[in-house]
N, C-alpha and C positions, 0 to 999 in steps of 0.2 A: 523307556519312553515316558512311563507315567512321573518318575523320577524329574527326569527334562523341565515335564511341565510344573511339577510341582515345586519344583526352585525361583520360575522367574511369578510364578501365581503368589507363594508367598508375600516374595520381596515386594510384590505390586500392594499386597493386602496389608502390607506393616508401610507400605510409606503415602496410603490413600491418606488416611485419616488429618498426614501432615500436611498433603495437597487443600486438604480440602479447610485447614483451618488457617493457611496461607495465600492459598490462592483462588479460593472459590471456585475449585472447578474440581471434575473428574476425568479421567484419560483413557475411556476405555480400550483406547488400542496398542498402550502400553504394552499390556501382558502380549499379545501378537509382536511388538518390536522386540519384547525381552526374547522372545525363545529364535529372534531369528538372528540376533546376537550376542546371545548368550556362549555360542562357538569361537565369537573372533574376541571375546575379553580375556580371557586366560592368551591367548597369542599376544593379543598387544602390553598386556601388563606384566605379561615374565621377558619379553624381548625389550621391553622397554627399560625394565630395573636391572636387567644385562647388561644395556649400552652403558647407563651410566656408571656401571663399577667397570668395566674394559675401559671407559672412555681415557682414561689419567694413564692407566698402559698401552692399550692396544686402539689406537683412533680409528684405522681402517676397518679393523673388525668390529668397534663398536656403530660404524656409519654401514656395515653388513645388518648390525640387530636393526637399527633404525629405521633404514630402507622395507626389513624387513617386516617390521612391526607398520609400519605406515598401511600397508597394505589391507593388517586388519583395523588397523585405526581407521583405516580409509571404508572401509565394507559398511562399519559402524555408523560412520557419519552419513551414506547414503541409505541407509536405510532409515535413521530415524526424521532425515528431510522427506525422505518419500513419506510415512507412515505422519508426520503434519502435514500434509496435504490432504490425507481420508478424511470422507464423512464420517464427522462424530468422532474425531479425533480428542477434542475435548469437548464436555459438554459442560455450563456451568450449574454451580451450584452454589446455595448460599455459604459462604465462607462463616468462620468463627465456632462458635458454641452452637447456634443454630442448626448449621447447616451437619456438623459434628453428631449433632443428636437425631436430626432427621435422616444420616446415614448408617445410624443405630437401627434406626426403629426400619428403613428401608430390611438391611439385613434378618430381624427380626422376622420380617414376612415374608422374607424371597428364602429364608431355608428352608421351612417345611414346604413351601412349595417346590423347590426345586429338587425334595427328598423325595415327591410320590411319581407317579410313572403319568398315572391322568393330567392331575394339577402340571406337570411339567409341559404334557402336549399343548395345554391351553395356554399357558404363558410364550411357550414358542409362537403361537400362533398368532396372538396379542402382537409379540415384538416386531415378526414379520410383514403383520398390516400397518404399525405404526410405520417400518424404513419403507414399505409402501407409497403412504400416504404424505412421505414428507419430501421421496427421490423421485416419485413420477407423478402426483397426483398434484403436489405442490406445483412443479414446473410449469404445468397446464394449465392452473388458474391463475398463475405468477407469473405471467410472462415476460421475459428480458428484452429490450427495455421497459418500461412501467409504460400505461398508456399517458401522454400528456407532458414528456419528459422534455428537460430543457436544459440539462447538461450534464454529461457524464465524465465523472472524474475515474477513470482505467487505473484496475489496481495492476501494477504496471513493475511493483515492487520496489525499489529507492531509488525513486525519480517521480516526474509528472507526464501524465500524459492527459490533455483533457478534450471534451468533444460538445461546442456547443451547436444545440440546437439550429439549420438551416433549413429547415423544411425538408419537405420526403427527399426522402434517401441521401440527404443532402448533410454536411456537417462542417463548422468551423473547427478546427483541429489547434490548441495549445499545446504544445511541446508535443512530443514525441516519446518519450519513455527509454528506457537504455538497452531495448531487444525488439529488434524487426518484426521479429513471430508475434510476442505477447502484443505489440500496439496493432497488428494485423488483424488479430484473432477478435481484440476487442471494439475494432470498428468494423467489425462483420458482425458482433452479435447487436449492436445497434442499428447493424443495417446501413452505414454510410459508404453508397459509393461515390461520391463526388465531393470533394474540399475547395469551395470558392476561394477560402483563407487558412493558410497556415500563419502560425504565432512561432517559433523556434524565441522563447525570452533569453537565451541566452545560451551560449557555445559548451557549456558544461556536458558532459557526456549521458549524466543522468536524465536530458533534458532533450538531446538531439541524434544520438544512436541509435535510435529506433526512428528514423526518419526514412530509410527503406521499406519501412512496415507500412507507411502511409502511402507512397505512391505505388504501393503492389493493387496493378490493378484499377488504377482512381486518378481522375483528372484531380493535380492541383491547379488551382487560379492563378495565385500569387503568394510569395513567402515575406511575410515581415521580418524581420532579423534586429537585432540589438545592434548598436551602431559599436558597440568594444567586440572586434574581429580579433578571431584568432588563427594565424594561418599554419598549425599545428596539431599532431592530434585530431582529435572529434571536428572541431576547426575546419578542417585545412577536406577533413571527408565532407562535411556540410557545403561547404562552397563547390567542391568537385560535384556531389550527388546532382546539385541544383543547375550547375551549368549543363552537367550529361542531360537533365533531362529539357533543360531551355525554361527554368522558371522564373521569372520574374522576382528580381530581391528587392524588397524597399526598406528602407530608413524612414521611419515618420515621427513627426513632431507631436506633442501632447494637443489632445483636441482633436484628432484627426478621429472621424467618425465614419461608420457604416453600419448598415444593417441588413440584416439576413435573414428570412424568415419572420418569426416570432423574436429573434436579438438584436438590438440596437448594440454595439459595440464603440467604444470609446478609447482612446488612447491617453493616460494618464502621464506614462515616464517611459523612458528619462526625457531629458529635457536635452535636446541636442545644441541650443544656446548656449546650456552652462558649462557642456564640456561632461569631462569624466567623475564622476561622484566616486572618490577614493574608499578605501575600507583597512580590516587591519590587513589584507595578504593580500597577494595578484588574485586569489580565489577569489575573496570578497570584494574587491571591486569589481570585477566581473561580475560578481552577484546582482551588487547594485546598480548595476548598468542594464539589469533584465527591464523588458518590456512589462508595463501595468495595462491590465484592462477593466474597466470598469463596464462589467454586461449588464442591462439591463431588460426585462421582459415584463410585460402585463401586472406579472402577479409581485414581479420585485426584483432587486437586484444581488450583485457579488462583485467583491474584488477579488480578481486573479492578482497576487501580487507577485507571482515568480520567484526567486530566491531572494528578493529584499532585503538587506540587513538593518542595524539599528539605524546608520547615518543616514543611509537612503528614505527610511522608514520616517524620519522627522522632518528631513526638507521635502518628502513627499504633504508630509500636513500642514506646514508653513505655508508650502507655495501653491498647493491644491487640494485644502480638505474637499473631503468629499464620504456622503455615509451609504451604508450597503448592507441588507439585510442579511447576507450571506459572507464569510471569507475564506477563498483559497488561505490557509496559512503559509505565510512565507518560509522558504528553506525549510520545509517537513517538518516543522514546528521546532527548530534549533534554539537555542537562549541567547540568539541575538537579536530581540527582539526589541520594540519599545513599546511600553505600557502607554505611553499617550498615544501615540500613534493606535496602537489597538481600540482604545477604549472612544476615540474619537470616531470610527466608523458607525457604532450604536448598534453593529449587528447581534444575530440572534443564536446565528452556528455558525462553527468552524468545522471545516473541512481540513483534513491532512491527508494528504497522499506520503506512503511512506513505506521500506519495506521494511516487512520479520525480522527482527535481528541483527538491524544493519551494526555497520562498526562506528556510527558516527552519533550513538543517545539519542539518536531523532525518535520519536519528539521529546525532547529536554522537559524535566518533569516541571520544570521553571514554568516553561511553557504554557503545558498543561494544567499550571495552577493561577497562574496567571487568567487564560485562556475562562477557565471556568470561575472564576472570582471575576470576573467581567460579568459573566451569565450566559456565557454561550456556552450550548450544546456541544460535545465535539464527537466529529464524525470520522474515524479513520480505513483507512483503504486493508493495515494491514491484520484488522479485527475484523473486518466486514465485507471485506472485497469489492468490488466496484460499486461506486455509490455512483445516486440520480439524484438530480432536484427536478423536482415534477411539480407542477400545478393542481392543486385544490380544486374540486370541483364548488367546494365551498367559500373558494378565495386564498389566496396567500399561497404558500410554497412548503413543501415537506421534501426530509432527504428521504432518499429510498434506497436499503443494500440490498445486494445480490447475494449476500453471502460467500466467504471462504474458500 
């Protein structure tokens, strides 16, 4: 047993000091993932270098090792998504020399402490009022949503789902997110049981699959919809969802205005006069065919721009500048973006809803340098977990995460 531990404790302790001068951070829950697959690596890595010498003789039998190696390939891969999702999975630290040195001098003072039997009980004791003070005591004076909140972007994972403010219990709903449960879960923890408005910007999966998560439970009013219908796929379930339940689909023109509580909501694009704003793939014009909103409130405003590309993104500034202290970033921050069109809004932060590790570089570092060579803040869903814009009691607008 001591053996066991003392292999994945090692390996953890010769590849910190690399973590920490690359990525700024530490992983204390590494060593806990190492020893609970540390049993399926030696299966998948001798099954695995099997197949491929049988492969060129024996293909059945090598598609035996492979099935069979998956299994623990597969064990591996669920365990270390579960083990990113614990608190304190990573915690950060300062990366480079710095941080290098300050994990020296840490060591330095946690060995003879953690060599005496007393000095040990006190540091236990330390660590356990700190996970304390941060998993139950935090919650209590931190409560979800923030008080004063006026729009919540649901970390929702790669997709959008957002919730603005309509007064108690009340909520405008932008897209839907790509899983019924997660868009459910996180308009209960805001508290919205009624949607005078749903926004569905566009038939994309990432964007309208989670559209049973909203009516679990919850009058909607009326559904907006992107006028580029698709009667297939995600498509073809969004119009079925909405007829089963008799909701109202509208098409509307830029300009068309409402307001909901504390939101004055506006409709920017597309433009149903000009027809279909093409792009480079059927993806991308559908992109550019999502619904714009431009939400306004007391303290200040945002643009929701939907999955937006560059083309849409420039006939949007030609034919209706318009500036916004806040911006949804379009398509999860992808490098199809345009740098006038961005820098023409004048906002302060950008928002990206986006998830962990997708397959698609969201957000494209293009983006991200762009983005902050503007001067805007950037606020991500899948660093922070559900983000607020809340009102200042001082004036103006701050985001606020939930956390991971």
């Amino acid at each position: 047993m001591a053996e066991a531990v003392a292999v994945p404790a090692a390996a953890q302790l010769a590849v910190t000091p690399v973590l920490v001068l690359m990525a700024g951070q530490l992983t204390p829950v590494a060593l806990v993932a190492n020893l609970l697959v540390a049993p399926a690596v030696a299966p998948a890595t001798l099954l695995g270098f099997g197949a491929a010498l049988v492969a060129p003789l024996w293909p059945d039998a090598a598609q035996v090792l492979v099935i069979t190696a998956g299994y623990a390939v597969g064990w591996i891969i669920m365990v270390g998504r579960w083990s990113v999702g614990l608190p304190f999975a990573t915690l950060p630290w300062p990366a480079g020399l710095p941080g290098l040195g300050l994990l020296l001098v840490t060591l330095v003072v946690a060995v003879p402490v953690l060599r005496r039997r007393a000095w040990r009980a006190v540091a236990l004791t330390v660590v356990v009022a700190a996970l304390v003070a941060v998993l139950v005591i935090r919650p209590v004076v931190g409560p979800w949503p923030p008080k004063g909140w006026l729009m919540v972007m649901c970390d929702v994972g790669q997709g959008d789902g957002l919730v603005v403010a309509a007064g108690p219990g009340r909520g405008v709903v932008v897209d839907a997110g790509p899983d019924p449960v997660v868009m459910d879960r996180c308009l209960r923890r805001v508290g919205v049981e009624d949607v005078p408005l749903l926004v569905l910007t566009h038939p994309h999966a990432d964007h309208v699959d989670g559209l049973p998560g909203v009516l679990r439970g919850r009058r909607v009013g009326a559904v907006v919809v992107s006028p580029h219908r698709i009667h297939e796929g995600s498509g073809a379930r969004v119009w079925a969802t909405l007829a089963r339940h008799h909701i109202p689909e509208w098409t509307v023109a830029p300009g068309t205005r409402w307001r909901f509580g504390p939101s004055e909501l506006t409709v920017l694009a597309p433009d149903l006069a000009r027809g279909e704003m093409s792009g480079q793939s059927e993806g991308s014009t559908i992109n550019n065919s999502s619904v714009v909103l431009h939400v306004r409130w007391r303290a200040g405003s945002i643009l929701l721009g939907g999955d937006l590309e560059t083309e849409a993104q420039d006939e949007l500034l030609h034919r209706f500048p318009v500036r916004a202290d806040l911006l949804k970033t379009p398509h999860h921050g992808s490098n199809r973006q345009s740098p006038a069109f961005l820098a023409s809004l004048g906002a302060r932060a950008a928002l990206i809803s986006v998830g962990a590790g997708n397959d698609y570089g969201h957000p494209a570092m293009s983006t991200l340098a762009l983005l902050r060579g503007l001067g805007l803040t950037v606020h991500r869903t899948d660093q922070s977990g559900d983000l607020a814009v809340v009102e200042r009691e001082e004036g103006g607008m701050a985001v606020v995460s939930r956390g991971p």
